[in-house]
C-alpha positions in Angstrom: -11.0 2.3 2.5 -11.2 -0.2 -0.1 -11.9 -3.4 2.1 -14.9 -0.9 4.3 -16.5 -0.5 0.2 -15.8 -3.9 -0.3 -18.9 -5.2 1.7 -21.0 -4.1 -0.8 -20.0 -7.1 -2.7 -21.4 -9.5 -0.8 -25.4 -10.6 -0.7 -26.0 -13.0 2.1 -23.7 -16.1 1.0 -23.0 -14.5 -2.4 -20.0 -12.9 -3.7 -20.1 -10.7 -6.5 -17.1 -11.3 -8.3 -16.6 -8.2 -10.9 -16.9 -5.9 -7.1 -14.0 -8.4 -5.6 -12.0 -7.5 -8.4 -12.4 -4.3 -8.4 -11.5 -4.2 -4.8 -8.6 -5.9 -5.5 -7.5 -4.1 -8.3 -7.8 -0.6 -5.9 -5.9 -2.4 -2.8 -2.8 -2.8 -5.7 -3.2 0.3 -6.9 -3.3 2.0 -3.6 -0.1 -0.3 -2.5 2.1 0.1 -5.5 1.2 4.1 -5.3 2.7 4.6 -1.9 5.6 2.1 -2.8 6.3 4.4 -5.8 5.9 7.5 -3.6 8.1 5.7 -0.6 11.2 5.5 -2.8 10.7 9.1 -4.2 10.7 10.1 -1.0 13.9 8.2 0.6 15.3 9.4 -2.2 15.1 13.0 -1.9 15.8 12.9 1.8 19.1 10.9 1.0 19.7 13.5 -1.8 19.0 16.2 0.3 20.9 15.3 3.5 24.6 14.0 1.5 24.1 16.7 -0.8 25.4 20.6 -0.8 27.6 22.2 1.7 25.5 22.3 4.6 25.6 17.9 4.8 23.7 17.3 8.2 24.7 13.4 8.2 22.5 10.5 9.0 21.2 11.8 12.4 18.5 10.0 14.7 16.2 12.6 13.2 17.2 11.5 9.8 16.5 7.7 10.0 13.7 8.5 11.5 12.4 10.4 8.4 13.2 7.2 6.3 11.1 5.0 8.1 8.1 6.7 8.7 7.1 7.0 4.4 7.4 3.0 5.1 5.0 2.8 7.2 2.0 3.6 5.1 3.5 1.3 2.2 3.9 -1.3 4.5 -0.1 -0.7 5.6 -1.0 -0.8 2.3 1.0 -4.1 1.9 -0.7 -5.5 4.8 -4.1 -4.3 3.3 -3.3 -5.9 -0.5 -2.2 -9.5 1.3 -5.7 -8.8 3.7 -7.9 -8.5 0.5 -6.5 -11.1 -1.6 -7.0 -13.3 0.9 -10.4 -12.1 1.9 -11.7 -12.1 -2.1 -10.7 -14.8 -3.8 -11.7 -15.0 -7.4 -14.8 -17.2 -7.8 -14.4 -20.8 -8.6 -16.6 -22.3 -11.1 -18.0 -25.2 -9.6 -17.3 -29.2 -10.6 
């Protein structure tokens, strides 16, 4: 969502550069949240599946369940390296 708002910072072969930071600063935020929330969550599925008397075991089913709170970390990863690379900082010219 933050690279669609992003678009706003450009005016014909101008880039704002306070809006491209502020982009940036939202793509990390938005990447380091789900990172944070991705190990909370592996953790309490590990906790909960070798923990109490009722241990189910790493199943199929249970790997599966660790990968998919990756996949929006990794997305959000992909989005970060996307918008670095998309809004540089401004150079000041020579």
């Amino acid at each position: 969502m933050s690279l669609l708002s992003a678009r706003s910072c450009v005016h014909g072969e101008h880039l704002d550069g306070n809006g491209a930071r502020t982009a940036r600063r939202a793509l990390a935020g938005g990447w380091a949240g789900s990172v944070i929330v991705t190990v909370m969550a592996w953790f309490l599925l590990v906790m909960t599946v070798t923990s109490g008397s009722g241990q189910v075991g790493f199943t199929g089913g249970v790997w599966a369940y660790l990968v998919l709170p990756a996949v929006p970390a990794t997305l959000a990863g992909i989005a970060f390296s996307f918008g670095r690379t998309l809004f540089r900082a401004p150079t000041a010219p020579r």
